[in-house]
C-alpha positions as CSV (number, residue, x, y, z in Angstrom):
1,X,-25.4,55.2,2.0
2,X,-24.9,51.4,1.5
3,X,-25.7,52.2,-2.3
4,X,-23.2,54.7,-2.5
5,X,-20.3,52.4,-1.4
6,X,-21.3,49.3,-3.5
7,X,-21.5,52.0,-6.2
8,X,-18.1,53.6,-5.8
9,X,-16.9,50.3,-5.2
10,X,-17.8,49.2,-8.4
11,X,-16.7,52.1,-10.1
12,X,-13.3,51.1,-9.5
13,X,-12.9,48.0,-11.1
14,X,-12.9,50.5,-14.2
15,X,-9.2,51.4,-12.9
16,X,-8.8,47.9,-12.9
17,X,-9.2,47.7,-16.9
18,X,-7.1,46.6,-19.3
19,X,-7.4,50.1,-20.6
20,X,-5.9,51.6,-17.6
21,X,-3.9,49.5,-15.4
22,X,-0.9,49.4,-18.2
23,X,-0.8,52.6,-18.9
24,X,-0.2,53.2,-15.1
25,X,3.6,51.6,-14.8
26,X,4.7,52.3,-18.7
27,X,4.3,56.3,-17.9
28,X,5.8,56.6,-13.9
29,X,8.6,54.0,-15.5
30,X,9.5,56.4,-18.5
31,X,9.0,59.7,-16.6
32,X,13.1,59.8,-15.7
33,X,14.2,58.9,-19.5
34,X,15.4,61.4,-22.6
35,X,12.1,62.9,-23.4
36,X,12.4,63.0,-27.2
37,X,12.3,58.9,-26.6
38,X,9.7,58.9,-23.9
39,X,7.2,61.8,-23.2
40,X,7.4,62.7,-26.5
41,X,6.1,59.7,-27.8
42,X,3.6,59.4,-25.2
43,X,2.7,63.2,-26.2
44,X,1.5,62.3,-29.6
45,X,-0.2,59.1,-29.0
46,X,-2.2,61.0,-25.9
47,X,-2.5,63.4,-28.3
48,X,-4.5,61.4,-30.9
49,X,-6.6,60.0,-28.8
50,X,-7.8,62.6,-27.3
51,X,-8.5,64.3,-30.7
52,X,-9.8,60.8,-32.2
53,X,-12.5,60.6,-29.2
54,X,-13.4,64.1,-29.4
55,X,-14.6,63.9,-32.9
56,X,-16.4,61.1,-32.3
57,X,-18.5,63.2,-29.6
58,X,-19.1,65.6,-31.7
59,X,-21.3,63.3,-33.8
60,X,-22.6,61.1,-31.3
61,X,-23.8,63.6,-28.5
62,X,-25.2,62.3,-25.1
63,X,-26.2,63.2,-22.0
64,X,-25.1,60.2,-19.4
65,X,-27.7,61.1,-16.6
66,X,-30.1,61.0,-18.8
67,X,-29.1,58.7,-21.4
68,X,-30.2,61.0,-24.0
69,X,-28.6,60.8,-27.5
70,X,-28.3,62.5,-30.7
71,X,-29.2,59.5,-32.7
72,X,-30.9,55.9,-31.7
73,X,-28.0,53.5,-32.3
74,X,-25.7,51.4,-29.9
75,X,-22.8,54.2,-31.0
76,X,-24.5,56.9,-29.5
77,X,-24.5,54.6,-25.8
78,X,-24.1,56.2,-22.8
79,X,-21.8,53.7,-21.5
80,X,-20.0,52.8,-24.2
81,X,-19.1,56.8,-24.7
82,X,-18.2,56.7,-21.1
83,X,-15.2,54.0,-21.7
84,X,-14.4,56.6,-24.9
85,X,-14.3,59.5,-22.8
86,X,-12.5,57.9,-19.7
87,X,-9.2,57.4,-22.3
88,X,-9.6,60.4,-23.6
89,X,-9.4,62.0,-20.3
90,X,-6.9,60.3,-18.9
91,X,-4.4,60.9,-22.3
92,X,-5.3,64.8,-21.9
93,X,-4.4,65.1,-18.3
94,X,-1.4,63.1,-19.0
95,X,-0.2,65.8,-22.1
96,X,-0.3,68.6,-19.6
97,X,1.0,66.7,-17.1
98,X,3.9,65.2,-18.9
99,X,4.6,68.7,-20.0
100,X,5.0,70.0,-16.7
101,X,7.1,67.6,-15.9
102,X,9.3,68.3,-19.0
103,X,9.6,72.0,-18.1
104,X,10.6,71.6,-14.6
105,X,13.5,69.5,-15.9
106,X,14.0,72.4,-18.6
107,X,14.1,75.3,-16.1
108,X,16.1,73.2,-13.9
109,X,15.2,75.5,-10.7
110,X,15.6,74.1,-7.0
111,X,14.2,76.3,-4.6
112,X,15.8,76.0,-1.2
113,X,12.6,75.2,0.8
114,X,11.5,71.6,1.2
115,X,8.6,72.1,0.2
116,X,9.0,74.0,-2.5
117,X,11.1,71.3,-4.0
118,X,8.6,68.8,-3.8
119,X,5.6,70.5,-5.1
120,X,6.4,70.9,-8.4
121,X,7.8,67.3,-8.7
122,X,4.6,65.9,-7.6
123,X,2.0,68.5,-8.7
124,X,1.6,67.3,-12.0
125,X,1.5,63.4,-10.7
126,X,-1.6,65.3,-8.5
127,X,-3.2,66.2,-11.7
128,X,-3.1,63.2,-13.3
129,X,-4.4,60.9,-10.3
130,X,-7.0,63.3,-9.7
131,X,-8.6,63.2,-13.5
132,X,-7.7,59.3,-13.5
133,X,-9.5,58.6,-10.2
134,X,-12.2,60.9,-11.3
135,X,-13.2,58.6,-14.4
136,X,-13.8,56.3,-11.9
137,X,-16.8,58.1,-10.0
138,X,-17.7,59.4,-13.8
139,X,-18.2,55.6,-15.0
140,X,-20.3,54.5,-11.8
141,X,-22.3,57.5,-12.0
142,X,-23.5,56.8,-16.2
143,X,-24.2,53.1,-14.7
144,X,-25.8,53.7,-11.5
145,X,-27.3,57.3,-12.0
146,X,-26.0,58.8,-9.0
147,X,-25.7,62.3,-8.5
148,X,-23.3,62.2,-5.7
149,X,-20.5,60.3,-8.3
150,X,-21.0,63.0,-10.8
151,X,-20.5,65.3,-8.4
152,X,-17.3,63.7,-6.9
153,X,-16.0,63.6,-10.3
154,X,-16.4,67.3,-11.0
155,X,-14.5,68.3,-8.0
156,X,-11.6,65.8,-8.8
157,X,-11.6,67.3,-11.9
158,X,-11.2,70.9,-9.9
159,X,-8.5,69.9,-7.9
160,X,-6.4,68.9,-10.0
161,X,-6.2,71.7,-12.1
162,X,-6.1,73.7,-8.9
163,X,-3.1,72.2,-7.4
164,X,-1.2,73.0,-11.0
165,X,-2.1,76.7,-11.4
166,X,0.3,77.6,-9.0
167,X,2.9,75.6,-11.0
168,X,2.1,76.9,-14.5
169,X,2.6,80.6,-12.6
170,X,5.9,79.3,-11.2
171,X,7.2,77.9,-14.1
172,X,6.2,81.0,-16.5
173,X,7.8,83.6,-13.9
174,X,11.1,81.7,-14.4
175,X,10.8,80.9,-18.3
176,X,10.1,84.9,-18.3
177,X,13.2,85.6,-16.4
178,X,15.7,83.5,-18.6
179,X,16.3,85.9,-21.6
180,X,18.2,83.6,-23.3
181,X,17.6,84.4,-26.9
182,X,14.2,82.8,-27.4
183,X,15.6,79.0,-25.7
184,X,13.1,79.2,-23.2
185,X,10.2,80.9,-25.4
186,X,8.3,77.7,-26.0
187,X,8.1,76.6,-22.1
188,X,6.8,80.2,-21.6
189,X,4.2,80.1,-24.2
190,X,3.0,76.6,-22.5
191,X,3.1,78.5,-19.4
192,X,0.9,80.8,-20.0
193,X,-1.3,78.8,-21.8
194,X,-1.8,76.3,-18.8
195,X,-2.0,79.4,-16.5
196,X,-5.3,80.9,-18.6
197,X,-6.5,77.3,-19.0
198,X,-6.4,76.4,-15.0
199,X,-7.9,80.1,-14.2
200,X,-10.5,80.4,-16.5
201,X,-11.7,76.3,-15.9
202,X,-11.1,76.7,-11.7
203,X,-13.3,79.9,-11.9
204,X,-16.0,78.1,-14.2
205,X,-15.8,75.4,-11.3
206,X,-16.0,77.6,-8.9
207,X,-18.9,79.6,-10.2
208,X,-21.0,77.2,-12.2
209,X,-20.2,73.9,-12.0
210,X,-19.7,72.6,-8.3
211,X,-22.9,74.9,-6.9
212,X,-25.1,72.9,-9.5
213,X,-23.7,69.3,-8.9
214,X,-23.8,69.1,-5.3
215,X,-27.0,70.6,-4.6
216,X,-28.4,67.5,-7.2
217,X,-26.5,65.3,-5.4
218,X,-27.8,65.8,-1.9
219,X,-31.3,66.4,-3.0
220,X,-30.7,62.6,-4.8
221,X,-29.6,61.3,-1.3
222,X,-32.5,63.4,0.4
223,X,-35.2,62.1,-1.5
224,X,-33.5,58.9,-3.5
225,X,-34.9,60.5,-6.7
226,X,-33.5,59.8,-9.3
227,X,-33.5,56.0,-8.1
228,X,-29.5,54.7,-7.7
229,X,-29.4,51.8,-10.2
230,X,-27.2,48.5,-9.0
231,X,-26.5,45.3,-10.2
232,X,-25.9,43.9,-13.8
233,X,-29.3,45.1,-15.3
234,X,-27.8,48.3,-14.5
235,X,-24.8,48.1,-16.4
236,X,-27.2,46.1,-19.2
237,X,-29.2,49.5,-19.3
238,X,-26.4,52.0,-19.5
239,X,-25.0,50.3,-22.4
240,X,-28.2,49.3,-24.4
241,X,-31.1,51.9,-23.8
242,X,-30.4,55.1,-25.9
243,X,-33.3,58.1,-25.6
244,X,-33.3,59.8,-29.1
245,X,-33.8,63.5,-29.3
246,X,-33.0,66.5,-31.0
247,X,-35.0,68.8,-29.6
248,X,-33.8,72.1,-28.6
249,X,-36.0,72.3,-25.3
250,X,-34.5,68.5,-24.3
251,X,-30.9,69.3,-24.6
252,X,-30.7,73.4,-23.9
253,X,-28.4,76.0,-24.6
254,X,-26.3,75.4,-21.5
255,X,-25.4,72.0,-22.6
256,X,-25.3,72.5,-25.7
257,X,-22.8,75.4,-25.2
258,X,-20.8,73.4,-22.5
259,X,-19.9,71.0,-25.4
260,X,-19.4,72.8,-27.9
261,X,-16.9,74.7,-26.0
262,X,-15.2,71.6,-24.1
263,X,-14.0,69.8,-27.5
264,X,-13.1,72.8,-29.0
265,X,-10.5,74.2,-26.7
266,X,-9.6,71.0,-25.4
267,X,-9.0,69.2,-28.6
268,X,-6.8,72.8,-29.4
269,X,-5.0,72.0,-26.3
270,X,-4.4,68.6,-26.6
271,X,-3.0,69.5,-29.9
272,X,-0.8,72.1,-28.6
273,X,0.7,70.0,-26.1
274,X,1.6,67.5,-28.8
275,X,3.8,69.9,-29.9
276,X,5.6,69.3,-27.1
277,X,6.9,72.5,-25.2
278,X,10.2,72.7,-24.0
279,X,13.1,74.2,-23.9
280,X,15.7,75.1,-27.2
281,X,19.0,73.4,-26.9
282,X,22.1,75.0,-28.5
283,X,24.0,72.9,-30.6
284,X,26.5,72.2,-33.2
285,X,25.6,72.7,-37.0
286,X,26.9,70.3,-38.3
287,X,26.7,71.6,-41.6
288,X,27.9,75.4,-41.1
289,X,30.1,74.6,-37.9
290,X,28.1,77.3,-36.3
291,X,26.0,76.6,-33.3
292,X,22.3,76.1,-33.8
293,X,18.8,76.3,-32.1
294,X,17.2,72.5,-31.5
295,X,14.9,71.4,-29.3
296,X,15.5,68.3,-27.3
């Protein structure tokens, strides 16, 4: 067990990274300003990252157990895709989670019950926590090769999506019920987007993903195989040895298939969210003198 803990414990030094540890203030600080000046902003650059890294993994493919790669160069590192992946990550559960901030604002609903009024406020601060503590059992898992990180990660990664399904379904019952010529149209099409993305990933959790990570990780601390790496030479390793392959039989269909499929929706997604989601407000024309349709 002592492994484990020096493990995790050095896994979160990676929250500690310049990478990280700025972003943390600059988005709680700006989450009570005009959006079209703050989340908006933060949208798009979220937004390009997360598209920007997820080209780059569809060239350089790898698997971070394993270090396995699709080509035998220091860009196809395990590690070095890792610290790639952790801001991409972190940008894409920000999007949605800046969005759902944005639409709770927009649909302006209080619900009498205490705790009804403070679920929704904080749900989305839930998401993004979970998948920003998660990159830190994700990073100490490529470095020391244990089972039980990866497996911690994967379930961070459920719960956070968990705790905002129930949201998304809030928030597109009352965009539905606000007929207000088309104002609120955009927050329910987010809605229901984020509603089939939570439902279909929870159940692919649920189903797939969890029962095969946590039996690997207690057969790991059963039998300590695979070995858990520690110490420098580890993190040496992770970065620098790269495992060349392209056969089919190496990487499988299920792999294969799982990213293909991840960068596909998810870089639609992130894309979507850029477009920022939110409600319609009615204006002046200040051309015509007649009132028109602008978002805010």
């Amino acid at each position: 067990m002592l492994p484990i803990v020096l493990a995790y414990l050095g896994g979160v030094l990676t929250i500690l990274s310049p990478c990280i540890l700025p972003v943390l203030p600059f988005v709680f600080s700006r989450a009570d300003q005009p959006f079209a000046k703050s989340g908006l902003p933060l949208l798009l650059g979220m937004g390009l990252t997360f598209t920007i890294v997820g080209a780059y993994r569809t060239v350089f493919v790898s698997r971070y157990a394993t270090q396995m790669a699709w080509f035998d160069t220091l860009a196809n590192s395990s590690l070095l895709i890792r610290g790639f992946a952790l801001l991409a990550e972190v940008s894409f559960s920000g999007q949605f989670a800046l969005a759902l901030i944005q639409a709770n604002r927009d649909l302006a609903t209080e619900p009498t019950a205490p705790i009804a009024r403070r679920f929704p406020r904080r749900a989305p601060y839930v998401l993004w926590g979970c998948i920003t503590l998660a990159q830190v059992f994700a990073t100490t898992g490529v470095i020391t090769k244990s089972e039980l990180c990866f497996a911690i990660e994967e379930t961070l990664w459920f719960i956070g999506f968990l705790t905002v399904l129930p949201l998304a379904a809030l928030q597109l019952r009352r965009a539905s019920a606000m007929r207000d010529s088309g104002r609120f149209d955009p927050i329910r099409r987010f809605a229901l987007v984020t509603v089939l993305w939570c439902a279909v990933y929870c159940t692919w959790s649920i189903c797939l993903n969890l029962p095969t990570v946590w039996p690997a990780a207690v057969h790991q601390l059963r039998t300590g195989v695979p070995e858990i790496r520690l110490g420098l030479s580890a993190v040496r390793d992770a970065l620098l040895i790269v495992h060349e392959s392209k056969a089919w039989g190496d990487w499988g269909f299920g792999f294969l298939f799982w990213q293909s499929s991840y960068f596909s929706v998810c870089v639609w997604l992130s894309i979507f969210l850029m477009s920022a989601p939110r409600a319609r407000h009615e204006g002046p024309d200040r051309g015509t003198g007649r009132r028109a349709s602008r978002r805010i």
